[in-house]
DRENDO-1510 file (C-alpha; in Angstrom, 1 decimal, always signed):
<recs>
REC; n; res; u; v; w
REC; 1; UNK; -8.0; +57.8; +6.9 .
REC; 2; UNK; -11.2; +58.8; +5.6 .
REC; 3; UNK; -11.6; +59.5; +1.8 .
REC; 4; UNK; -13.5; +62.6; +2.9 .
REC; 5; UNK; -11.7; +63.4; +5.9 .
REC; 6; UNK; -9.8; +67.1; +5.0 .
REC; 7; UNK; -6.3; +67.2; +6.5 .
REC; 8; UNK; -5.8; +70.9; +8.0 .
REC; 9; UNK; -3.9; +73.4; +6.3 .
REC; 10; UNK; -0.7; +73.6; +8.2 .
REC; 11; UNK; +0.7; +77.1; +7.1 .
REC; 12; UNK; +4.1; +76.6; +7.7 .
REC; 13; UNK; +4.0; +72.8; +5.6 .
REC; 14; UNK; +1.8; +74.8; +3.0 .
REC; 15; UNK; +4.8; +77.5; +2.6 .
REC; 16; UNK; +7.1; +74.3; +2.4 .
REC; 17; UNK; +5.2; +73.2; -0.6 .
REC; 18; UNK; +4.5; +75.8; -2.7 .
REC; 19; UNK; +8.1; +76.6; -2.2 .
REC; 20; UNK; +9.5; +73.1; -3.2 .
REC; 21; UNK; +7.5; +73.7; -6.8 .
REC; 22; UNK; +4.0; +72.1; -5.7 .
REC; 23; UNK; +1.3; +73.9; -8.2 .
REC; 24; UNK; -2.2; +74.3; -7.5 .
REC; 25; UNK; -3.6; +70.8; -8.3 .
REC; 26; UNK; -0.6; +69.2; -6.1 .
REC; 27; UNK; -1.4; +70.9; -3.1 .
REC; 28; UNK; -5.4; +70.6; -3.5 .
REC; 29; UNK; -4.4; +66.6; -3.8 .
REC; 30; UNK; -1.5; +67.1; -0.6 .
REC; 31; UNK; -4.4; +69.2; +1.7 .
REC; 32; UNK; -7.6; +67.1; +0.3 .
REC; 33; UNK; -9.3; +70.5; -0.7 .
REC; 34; UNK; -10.7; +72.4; -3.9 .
REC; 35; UNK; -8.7; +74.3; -6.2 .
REC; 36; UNK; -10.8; +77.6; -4.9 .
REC; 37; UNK; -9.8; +76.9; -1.3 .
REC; 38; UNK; -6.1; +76.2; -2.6 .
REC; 39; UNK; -5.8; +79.4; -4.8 .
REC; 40; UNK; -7.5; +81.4; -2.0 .
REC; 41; UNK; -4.7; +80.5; +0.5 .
REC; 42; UNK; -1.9; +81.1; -1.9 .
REC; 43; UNK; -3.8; +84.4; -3.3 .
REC; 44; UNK; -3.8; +85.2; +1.2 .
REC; 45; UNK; -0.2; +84.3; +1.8 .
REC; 46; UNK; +0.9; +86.3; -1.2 .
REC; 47; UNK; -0.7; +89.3; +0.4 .
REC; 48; UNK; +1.0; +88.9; +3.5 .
REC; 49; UNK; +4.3; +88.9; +1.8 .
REC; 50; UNK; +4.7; +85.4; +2.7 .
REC; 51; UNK; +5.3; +83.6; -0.5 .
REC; 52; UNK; +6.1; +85.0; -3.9 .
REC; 53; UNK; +4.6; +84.5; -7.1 .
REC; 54; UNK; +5.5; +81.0; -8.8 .
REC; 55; UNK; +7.3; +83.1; -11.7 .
REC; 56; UNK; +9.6; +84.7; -9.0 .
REC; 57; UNK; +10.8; +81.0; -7.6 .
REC; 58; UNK; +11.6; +79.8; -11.2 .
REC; 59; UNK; +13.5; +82.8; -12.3 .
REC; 60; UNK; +16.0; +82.3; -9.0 .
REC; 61; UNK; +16.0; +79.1; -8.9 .
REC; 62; UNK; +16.1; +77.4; -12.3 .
REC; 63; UNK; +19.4; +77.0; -14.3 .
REC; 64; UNK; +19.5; +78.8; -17.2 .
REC; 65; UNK; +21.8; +75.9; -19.1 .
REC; 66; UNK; +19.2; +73.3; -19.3 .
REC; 67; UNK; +21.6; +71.5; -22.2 .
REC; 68; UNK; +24.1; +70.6; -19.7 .
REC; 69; UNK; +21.5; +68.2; -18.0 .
REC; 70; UNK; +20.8; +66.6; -21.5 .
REC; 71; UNK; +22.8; +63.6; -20.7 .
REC; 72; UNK; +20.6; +62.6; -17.6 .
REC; 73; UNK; +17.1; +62.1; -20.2 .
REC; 74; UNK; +16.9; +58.6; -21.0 .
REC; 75; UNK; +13.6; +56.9; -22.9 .
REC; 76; UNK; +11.6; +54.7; -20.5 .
REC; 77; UNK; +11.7; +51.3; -19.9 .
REC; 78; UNK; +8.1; +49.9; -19.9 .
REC; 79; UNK; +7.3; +46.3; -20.0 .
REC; 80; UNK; +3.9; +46.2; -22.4 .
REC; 81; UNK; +1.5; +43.4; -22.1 .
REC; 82; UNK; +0.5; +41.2; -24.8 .
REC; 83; UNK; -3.3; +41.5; -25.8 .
REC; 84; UNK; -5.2; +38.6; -24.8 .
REC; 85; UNK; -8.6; +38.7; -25.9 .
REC; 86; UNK; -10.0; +37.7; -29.2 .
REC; 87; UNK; -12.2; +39.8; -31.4 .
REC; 88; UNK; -15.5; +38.2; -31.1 .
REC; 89; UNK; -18.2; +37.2; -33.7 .
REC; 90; UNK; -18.3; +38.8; -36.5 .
REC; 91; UNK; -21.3; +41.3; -37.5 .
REC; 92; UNK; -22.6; +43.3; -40.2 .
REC; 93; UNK; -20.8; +46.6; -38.9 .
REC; 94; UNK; -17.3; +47.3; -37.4 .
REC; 95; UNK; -17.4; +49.1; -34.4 .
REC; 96; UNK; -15.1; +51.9; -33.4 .
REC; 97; UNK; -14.5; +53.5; -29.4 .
REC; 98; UNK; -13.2; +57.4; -29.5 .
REC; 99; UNK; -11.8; +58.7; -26.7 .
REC; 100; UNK; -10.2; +62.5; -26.6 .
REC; 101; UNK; -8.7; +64.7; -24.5 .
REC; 102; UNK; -7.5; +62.8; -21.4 .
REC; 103; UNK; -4.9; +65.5; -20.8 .
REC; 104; UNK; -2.8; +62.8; -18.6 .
REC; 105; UNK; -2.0; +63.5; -15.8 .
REC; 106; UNK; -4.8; +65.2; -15.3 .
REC; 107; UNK; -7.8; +62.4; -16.1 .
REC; 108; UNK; -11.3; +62.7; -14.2 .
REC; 109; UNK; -11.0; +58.7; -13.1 .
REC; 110; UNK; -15.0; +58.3; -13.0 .
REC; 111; UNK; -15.0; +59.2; -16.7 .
REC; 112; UNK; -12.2; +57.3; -17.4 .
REC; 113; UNK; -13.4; +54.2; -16.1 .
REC; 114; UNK; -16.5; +54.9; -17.8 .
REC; 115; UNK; -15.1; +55.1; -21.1 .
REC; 116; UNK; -13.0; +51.4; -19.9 .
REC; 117; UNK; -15.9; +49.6; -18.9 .
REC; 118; UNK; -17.8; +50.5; -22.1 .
REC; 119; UNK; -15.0; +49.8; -24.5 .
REC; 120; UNK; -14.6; +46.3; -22.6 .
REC; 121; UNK; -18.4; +45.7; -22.5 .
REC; 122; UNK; -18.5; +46.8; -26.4 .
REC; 123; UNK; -15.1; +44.6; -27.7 .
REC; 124; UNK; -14.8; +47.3; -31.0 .
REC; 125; UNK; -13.2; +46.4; -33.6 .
REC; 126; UNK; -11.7; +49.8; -34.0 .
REC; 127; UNK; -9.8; +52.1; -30.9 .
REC; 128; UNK; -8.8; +55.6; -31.8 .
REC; 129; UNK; -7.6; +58.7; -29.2 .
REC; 130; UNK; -8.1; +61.7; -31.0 .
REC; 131; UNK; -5.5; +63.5; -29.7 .
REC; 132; UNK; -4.5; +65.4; -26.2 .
REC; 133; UNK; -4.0; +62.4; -24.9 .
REC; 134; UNK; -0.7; +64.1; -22.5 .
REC; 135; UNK; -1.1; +67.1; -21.3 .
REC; 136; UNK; +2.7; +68.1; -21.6 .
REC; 137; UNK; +2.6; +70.6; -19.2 .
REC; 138; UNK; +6.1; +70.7; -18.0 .
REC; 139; UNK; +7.1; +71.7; -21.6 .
REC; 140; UNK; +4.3; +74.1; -22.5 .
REC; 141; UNK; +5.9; +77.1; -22.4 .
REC; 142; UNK; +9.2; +76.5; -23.0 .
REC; 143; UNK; +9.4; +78.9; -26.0 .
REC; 144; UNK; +7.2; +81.3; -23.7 .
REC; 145; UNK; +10.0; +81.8; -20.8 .
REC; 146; UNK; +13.6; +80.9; -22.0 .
REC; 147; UNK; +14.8; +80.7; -18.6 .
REC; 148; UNK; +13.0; +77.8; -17.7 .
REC; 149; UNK; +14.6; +73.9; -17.5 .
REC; 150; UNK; +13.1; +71.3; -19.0 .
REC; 151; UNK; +11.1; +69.4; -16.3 .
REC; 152; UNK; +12.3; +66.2; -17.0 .
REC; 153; UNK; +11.5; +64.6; -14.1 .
REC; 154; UNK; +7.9; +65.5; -14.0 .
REC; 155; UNK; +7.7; +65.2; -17.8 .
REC; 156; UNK; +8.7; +61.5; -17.1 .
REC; 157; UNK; +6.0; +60.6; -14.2 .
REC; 158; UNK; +3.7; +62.1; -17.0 .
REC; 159; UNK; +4.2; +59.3; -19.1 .
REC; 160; UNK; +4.3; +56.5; -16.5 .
REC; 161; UNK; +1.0; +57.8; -15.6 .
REC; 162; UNK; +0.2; +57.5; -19.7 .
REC; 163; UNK; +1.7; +54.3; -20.4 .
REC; 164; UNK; -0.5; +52.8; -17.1 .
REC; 165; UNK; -3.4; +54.0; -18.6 .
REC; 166; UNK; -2.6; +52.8; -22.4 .
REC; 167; UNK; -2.0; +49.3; -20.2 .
REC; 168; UNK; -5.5; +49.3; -19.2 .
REC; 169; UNK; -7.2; +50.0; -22.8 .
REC; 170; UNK; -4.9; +47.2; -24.6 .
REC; 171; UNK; -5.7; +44.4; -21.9 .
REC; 172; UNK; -9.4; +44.6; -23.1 .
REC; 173; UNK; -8.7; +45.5; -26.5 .
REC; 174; UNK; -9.0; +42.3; -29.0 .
REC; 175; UNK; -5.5; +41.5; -30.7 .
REC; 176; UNK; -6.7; +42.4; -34.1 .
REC; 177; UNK; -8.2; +45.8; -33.3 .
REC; 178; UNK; -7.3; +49.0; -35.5 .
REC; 179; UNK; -6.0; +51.2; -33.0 .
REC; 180; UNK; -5.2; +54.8; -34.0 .
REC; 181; UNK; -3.5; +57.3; -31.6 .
REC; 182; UNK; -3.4; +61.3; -33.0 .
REC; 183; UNK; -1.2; +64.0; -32.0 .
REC; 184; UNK; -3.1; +67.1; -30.5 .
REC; 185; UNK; -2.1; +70.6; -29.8 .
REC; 186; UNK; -0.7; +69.7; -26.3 .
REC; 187; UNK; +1.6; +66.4; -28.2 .
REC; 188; UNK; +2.9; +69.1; -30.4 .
REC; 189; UNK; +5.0; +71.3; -27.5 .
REC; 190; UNK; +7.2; +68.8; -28.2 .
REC; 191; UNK; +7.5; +69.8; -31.7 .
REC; 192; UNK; +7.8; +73.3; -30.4 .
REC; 193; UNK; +10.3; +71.8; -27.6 .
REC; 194; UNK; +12.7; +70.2; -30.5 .
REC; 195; UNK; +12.5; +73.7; -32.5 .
REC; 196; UNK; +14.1; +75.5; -29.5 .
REC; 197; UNK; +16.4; +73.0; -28.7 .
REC; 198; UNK; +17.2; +70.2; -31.5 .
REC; 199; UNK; +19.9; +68.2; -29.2 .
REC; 200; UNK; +16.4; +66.7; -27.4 .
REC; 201; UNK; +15.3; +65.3; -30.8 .
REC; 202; UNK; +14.2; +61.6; -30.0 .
REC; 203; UNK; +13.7; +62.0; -26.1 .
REC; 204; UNK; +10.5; +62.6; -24.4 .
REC; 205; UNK; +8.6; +61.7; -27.5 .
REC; 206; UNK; +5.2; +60.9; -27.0 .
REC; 207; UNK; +5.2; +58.2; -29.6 .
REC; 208; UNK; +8.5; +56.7; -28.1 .
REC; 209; UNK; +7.7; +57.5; -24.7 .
REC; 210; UNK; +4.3; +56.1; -24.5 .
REC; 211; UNK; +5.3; +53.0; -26.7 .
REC; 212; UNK; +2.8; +53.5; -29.4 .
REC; 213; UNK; +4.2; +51.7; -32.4 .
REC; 214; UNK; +5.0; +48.3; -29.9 .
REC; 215; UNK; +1.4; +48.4; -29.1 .
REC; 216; UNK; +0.4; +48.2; -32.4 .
REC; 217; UNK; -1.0; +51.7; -32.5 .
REC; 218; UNK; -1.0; +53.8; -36.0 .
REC; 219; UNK; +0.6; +56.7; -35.0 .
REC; 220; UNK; -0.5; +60.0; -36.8 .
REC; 221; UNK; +2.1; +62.6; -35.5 .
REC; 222; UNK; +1.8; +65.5; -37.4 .
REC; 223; UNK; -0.2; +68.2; -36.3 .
REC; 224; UNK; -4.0; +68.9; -37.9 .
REC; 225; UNK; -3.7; +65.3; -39.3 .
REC; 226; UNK; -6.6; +64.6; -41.0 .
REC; 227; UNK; -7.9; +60.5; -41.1 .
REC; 228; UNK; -10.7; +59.1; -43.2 .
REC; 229; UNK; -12.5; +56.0; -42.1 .
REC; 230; UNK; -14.9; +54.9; -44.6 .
REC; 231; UNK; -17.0; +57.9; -45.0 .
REC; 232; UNK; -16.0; +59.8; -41.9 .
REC; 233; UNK; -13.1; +62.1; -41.5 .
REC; 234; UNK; -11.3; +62.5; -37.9 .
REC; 235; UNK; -9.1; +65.2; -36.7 .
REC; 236; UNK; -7.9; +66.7; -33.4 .
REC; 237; UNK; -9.7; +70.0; -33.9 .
REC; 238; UNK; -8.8; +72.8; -36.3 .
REC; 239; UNK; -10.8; +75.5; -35.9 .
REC; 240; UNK; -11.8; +77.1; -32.5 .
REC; 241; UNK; -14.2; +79.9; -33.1 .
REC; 242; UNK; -18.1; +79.9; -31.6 .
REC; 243; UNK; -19.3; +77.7; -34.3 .
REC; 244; UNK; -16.5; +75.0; -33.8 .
REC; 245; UNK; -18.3; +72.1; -35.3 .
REC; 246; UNK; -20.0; +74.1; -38.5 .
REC; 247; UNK; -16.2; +75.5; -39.6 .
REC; 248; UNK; -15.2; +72.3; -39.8 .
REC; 249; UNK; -17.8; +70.9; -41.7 .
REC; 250; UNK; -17.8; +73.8; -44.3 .
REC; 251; UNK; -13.8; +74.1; -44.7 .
REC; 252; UNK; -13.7; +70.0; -45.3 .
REC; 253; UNK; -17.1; +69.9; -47.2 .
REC; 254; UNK; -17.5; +66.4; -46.1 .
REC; 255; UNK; -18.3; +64.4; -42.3 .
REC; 256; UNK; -16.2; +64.9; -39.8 .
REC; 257; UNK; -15.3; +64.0; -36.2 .
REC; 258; UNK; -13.2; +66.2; -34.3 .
REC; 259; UNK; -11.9; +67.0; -30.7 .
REC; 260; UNK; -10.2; +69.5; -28.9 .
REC; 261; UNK; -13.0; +71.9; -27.4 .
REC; 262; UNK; -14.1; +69.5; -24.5 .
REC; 263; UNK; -17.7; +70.3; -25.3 .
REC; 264; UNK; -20.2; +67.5; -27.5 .
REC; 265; UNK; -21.8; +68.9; -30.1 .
REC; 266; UNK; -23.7; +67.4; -33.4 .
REC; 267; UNK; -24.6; +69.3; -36.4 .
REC; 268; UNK; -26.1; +68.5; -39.8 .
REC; 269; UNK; -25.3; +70.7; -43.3 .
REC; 270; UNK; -26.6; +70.6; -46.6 .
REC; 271; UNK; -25.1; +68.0; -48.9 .
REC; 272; UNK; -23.8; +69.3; -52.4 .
REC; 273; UNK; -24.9; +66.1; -54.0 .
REC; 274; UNK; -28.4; +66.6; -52.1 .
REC; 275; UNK; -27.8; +62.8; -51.3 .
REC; 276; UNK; -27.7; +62.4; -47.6 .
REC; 277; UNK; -26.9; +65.5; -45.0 .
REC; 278; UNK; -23.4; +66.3; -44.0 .
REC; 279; UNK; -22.8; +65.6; -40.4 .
REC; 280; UNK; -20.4; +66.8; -37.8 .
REC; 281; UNK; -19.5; +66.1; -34.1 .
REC; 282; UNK; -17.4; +67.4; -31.5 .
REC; 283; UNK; -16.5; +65.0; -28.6 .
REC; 284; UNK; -16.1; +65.8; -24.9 .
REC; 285; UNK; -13.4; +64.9; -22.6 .
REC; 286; UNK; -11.8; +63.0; -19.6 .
REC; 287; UNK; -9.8; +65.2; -18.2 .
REC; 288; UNK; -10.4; +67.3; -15.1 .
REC; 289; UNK; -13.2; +69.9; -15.7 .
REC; 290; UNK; -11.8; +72.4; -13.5 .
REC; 291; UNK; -8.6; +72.9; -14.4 .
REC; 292; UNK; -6.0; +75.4; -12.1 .
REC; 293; UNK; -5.0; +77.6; -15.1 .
REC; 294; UNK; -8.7; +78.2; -16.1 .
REC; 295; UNK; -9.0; +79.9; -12.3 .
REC; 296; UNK; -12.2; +79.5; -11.7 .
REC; 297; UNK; -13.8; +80.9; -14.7 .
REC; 298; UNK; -17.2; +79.6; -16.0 .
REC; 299; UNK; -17.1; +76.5; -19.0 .
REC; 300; UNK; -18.7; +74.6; -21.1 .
REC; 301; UNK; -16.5; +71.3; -21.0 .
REC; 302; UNK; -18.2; +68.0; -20.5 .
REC; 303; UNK; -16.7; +64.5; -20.1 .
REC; 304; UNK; -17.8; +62.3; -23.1 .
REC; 305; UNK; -16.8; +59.4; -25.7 .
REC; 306; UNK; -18.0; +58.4; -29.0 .
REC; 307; UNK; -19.3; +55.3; -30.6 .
REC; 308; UNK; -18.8; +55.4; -33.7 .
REC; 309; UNK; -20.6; +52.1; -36.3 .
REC; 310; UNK; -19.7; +51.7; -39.8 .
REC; 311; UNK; -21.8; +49.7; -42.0 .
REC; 312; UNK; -19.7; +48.2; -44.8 .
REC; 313; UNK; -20.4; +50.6; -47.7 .
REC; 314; UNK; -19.0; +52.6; -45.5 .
REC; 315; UNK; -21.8; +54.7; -44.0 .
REC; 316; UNK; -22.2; +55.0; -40.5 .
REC; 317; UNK; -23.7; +55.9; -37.2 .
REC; 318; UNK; -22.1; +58.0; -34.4 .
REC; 319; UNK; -23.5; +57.8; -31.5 .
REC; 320; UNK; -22.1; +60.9; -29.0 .
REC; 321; UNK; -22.3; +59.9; -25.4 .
REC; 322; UNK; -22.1; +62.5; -22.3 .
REC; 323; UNK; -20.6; +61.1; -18.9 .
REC; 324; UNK; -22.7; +63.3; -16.2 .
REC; 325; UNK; -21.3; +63.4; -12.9 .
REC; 326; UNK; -19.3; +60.1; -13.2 .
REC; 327; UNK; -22.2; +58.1; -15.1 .
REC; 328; UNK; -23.3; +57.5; -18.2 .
REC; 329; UNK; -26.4; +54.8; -19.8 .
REC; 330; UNK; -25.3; +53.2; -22.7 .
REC; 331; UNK; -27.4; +49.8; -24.3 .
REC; 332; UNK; -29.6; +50.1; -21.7 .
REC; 333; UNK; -26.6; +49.7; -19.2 .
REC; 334; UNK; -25.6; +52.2; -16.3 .
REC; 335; UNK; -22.4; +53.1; -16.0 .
REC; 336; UNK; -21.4; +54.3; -12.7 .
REC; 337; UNK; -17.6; +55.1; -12.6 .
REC; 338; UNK; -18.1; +56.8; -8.9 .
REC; 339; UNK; -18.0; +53.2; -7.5 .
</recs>
């Protein structure tokens, strides 16, 4: 089959579906359409009294006793490949590659292999995700409707899909790189999973799930963390108002590199020591841009990385990159993840 070809929207298989627990990104996927179309047609049959709303279909037909399936969650079994390359001649700076934001399952693939070919063209000396590296969604709002299982199915193809793509950054990772992985605000509904229901304690752990500590990843799991590299502070993202990247700067009166609002930005601030400026960045993502929950509304997310080079007094030089359309020129190089 073509890649463009569109398969037609067979009502009656669309009904199917949607009634088996497809959501709106399955079914654009299923039917090789946009997310508009999709929520259109569901928006249509709904109208026609043809399907009912996706809250209806979980309140009569998920259990209410989710512990008594407790037994059936066991931990993955994932084989993880060795590194194999070396780090490379040495240099007067260390190099760092910051990714955020993937939201697995839901990566953009042109970005992502984007941000793969650059961090293999770039052999850093440093790998850090920044958090939101899992989306979580089949746990997001368990504290939100207590009537709702835990998906642990769905939670589990999640990681597959995160542990494939961790597999792809440590084959072209050197051995001795620093590699840093940060809980986000979506890594911490499991937090807010294990608060609501402390027999789960131990499964469906990102750290455990994705394998972090066997790849050699330092794993900050706490919420908000806060990580200082030299003379540069990283954190998932803490505040979330209009001026993301200046409340950051003035509440840590220092540099800092954060995540979290899928939008690059760069700003300087005074210095109290009147030595050199006070800088702040905000990274973009490499997730989808268009997500089904946002329906449609108008944003200003972009797909991006950051390089980040630190001299060996510490000082440094970020260098904020933004992946347009699937490409992206770094060193002189194009990128071109449509390919």
């Amino acid at each position: 089959m073509s890649k463009n070809k569109k398969i037609n929207i067979d009502e009656k298989i669309f009904i199917e579906l949607y009634n088996d627990g497809k959501d709106d990104l399955d079914l654009a996927k299923l039917f090789q359409r946009g997310l508009r179309t999709i929520q259109y047609t569901c928006q249509k049959l709904r109208k026609a009294g043809k399907i009912k709303s996706r809250k209806y279909l979980q309140s009569k037909t998920v259990s209410q006793k989710p512990a008594n399936k407790l037994q059936n969650i066991q931990p993955i079994d994932w084989k993880i490949p060795k590194p194999t390359r070396n780090k490379g001649k040495e240099k007067p700076f260390k190099s760092y590659m910051i990714i955020a934001d993937s939201h697995v399952p839901y990566v953009n693939t042109s970005a992502m292999k984007v941000a793969l070919s650059i961090t293999k063209d770039i052999n850093p000396e440093g790998f850090i995700i920044l958090g939101d590296f899992m989306d979580m969604e089949p746990i997001s709002h368990w504290l939100k409707n207590k009537k709702r299982t835990l998906e642990n199915k769905r939670m589990k193809d999640d990681y597959i899909e995160g542990n494939k793509l961790l597999d792809k950054f440590d084959s072209i990772l050197s051995k001795e790189c620093d590699k840093r992985f940060f809980y986000g605000n979506h890594e911490d509904w499991y937090f807010q999973l294990i608060e609501e229901m402390p027999a789960l304690e131990g499964l469906l752990e990102p750290k455990v799930e994705l394998k972090l500590e066997e790849r050699g990843y330092k794993v900050y799991d706490e919420i908000n963390h806060i990580e200082r590299i030299g003379r540069l502070c990283f954190t998932h993202g803490i505040y979330h108002n209009q001026n993301y990247v200046k409340s950051h700067i003035d509440k840590f009166q220092t540099n800092v590199l954060h995540a979290d609002m899928h939008s690059p930005r760069f700003r300087c601030s005074e210095s109290p020591a009147r030595d050199i400026a006070l800088v702040g960045y905000c990274l973009g993502c490499l997730c989808d841009l268009a997500p089904a929950y946002g329906k449609n509304r108008p944003n200003k997310w972009s797909h991006g990385f950051a390089v980040v080079h630190f001299f060996k007094n510490g000082y440094f030089d970020v260098d904020i990159k933004r992946i347009v359309q699937g490409r992206c020129i770094y060193n002189g190089k194009l990128y071109d993840g449509n390919k």
